[in-house]
N, C-alpha and C positions, 0 to 999 in steps of 0.2 A: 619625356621620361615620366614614367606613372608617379604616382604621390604617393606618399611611405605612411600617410597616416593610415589607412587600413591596417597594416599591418601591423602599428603603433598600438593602434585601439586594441588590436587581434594579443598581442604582447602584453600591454597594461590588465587587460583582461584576464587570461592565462595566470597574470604574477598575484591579482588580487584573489585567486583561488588555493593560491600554493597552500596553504592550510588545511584544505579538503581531504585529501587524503589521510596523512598525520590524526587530524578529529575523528574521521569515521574508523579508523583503527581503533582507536580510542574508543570510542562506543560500544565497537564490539565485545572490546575483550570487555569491560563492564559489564555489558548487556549477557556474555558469558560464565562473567561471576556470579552476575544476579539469578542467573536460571540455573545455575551447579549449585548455589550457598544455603537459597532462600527457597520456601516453597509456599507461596501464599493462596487463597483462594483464587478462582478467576477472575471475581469482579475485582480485583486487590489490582491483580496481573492488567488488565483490562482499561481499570479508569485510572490508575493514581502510577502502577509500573512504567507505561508506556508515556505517560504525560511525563514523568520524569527522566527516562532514559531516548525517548524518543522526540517526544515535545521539547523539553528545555535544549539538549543541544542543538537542536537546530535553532531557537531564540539566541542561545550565545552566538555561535555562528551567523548568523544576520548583524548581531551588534557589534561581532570583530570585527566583520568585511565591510561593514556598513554597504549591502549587499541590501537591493529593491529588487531585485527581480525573483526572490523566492516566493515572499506571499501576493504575487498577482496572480499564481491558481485560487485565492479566497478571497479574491476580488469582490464588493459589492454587487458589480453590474453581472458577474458570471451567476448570482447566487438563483435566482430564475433560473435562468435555462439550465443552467448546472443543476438542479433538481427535478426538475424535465426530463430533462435527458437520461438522470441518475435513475429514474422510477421509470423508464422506459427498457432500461436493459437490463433492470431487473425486472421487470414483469414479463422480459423475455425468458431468462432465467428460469424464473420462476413455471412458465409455463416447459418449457421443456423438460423441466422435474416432473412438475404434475404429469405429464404424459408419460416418461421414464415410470412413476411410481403405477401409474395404472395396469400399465403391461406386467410388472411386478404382482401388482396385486390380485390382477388378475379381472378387475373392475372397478369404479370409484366409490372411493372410501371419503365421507363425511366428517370432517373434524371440522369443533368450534376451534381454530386457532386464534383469531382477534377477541374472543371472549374471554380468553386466558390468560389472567395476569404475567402467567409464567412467562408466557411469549413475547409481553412488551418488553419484561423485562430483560429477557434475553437478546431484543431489538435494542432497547439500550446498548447492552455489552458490546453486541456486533459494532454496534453506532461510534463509541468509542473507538474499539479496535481499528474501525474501518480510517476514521479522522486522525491517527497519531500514525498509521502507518500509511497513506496517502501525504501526510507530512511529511515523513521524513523519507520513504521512496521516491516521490514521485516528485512532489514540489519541493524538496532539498534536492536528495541525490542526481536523479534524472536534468532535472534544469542545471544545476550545479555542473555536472559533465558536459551539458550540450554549452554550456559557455566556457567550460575549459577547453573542452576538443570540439569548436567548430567544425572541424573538417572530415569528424567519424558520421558515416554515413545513418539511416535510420534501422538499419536492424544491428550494426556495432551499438547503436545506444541501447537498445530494447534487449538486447542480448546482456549487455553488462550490468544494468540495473536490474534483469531477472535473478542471473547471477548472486549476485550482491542480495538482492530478497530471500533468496534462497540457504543463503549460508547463514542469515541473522535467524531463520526459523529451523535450521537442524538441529543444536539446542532441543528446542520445544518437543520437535518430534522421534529425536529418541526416545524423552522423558515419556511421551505418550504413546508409542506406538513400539513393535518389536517384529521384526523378522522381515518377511515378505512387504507386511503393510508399512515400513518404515519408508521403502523402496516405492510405494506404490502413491503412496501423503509427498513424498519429495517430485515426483514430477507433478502429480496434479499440481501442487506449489509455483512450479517450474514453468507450467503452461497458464496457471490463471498469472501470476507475476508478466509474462510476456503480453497476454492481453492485457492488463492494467497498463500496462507502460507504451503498446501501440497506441490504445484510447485516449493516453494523457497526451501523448504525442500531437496527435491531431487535432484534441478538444483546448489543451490546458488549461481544465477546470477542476480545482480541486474538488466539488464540491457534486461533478456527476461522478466519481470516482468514489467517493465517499460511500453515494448514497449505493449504488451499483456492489461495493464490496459488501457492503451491509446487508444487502437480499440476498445476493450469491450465499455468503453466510449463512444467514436463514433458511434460503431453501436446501442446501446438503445439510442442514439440523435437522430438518422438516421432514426431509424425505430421502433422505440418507445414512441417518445414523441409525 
């Protein structure tokens, strides 16, 4: 007769999550008030918003479930290769913009970008943005699912935590966007969300996920807006 602890573990597992749900509703509707109520600058939005509506609950959350398996994406040992890796697909990125904008241009165009304050500072921003919402998608959400539903296969998970990234940033892109382009910001969303979530899938390193959201960022500022 097989042993029942698997399924025990599987169980025990499952019951220490029952909160997930319930919290991440919670967040939203917050995170809904806060983008209807208030209308702060970006860097406001950027460094101190998302630390607090993103960052802190998922802290509380770890300290209710007493739950270790969220921050082993910001692992010390992943923080190498996790920025390796993270400067590598974005330098993919990157280059396939630079090629995108040349066709555009119609030949290559010279900009000092790293001599321009404006640029670090806007690498900052990104940098932010990229680390509160890699926390709370991909090392909350994403791990959090794959240990409540063991048994959903890898594109039910990649599909529901796109999902799920999708509906916290529609909010944002009515506020900034109108008509066709409202339609057009939600799937690109929709498709970079799903590769974030294949990537984390495979890597589970917070920290190339980070770096990788942050160029992606940059380079549609760079050479797309």
């Amino acid at each position: 007769m097989p042993s029942p602890k698997p399924r025990t573990k599987q169980l025990n597992r499952h019951d220490a999550h029952s909160l997930f749900f319930p919290f991440l509703i919670l967040c939203f509707i917050i995170w809904l008030m806060y983008r209807a109520l208030f209308q702060f600058p970006v860097w406001f939005d950027e460094v101190i918003g998302k630390a607090v509506f993103f960052g802190l609950p998922v802290m509380i959350y770890v300290h209710l479930t007493n739950t270790r398996v969220v921050p082993t994406s910001f692992s010390l040992q992943k923080l190498h290769p996790g920025l390796m890796t993270g400067i590598a697909l974005g330098g993919v990125f990157g280059f396939m913009a630079s090629l995108l904008g040349v066709f555009q241009a119609g030949g290559v165009q010279s900009v000092a970008l790293f001599s321009s304050s404006e640029f670090w500072w806007q690498f900052f921003l990104a940098l932010m943005t990229a680390f509160w919402e890699t926390l709370f998608f991909f090392s909350w959400i994403m791990i959090i699912l794959q240990e409540k539903f063991p048994d959903w296969n890898l594109l039910k998970q990649v599909m529901v935590v796109a999902g799920i990234f999708l509906v916290f940033h529609v909010p944002n892109t009515f506020l900034r966007f109108s008509g066709t382009a409202v339609i057009a910001q939600l799937v690109l969303l929709f498709l970079f969300a799903l590769g974030q979530a294949l990537f984390f899938a495979n890597r589970r390193n917070g920290y190339a996920l980070t770096l990788s959201h942050a160029i992606w960022g940059m380079v549609l500022l760079v050479h797309l807006s």
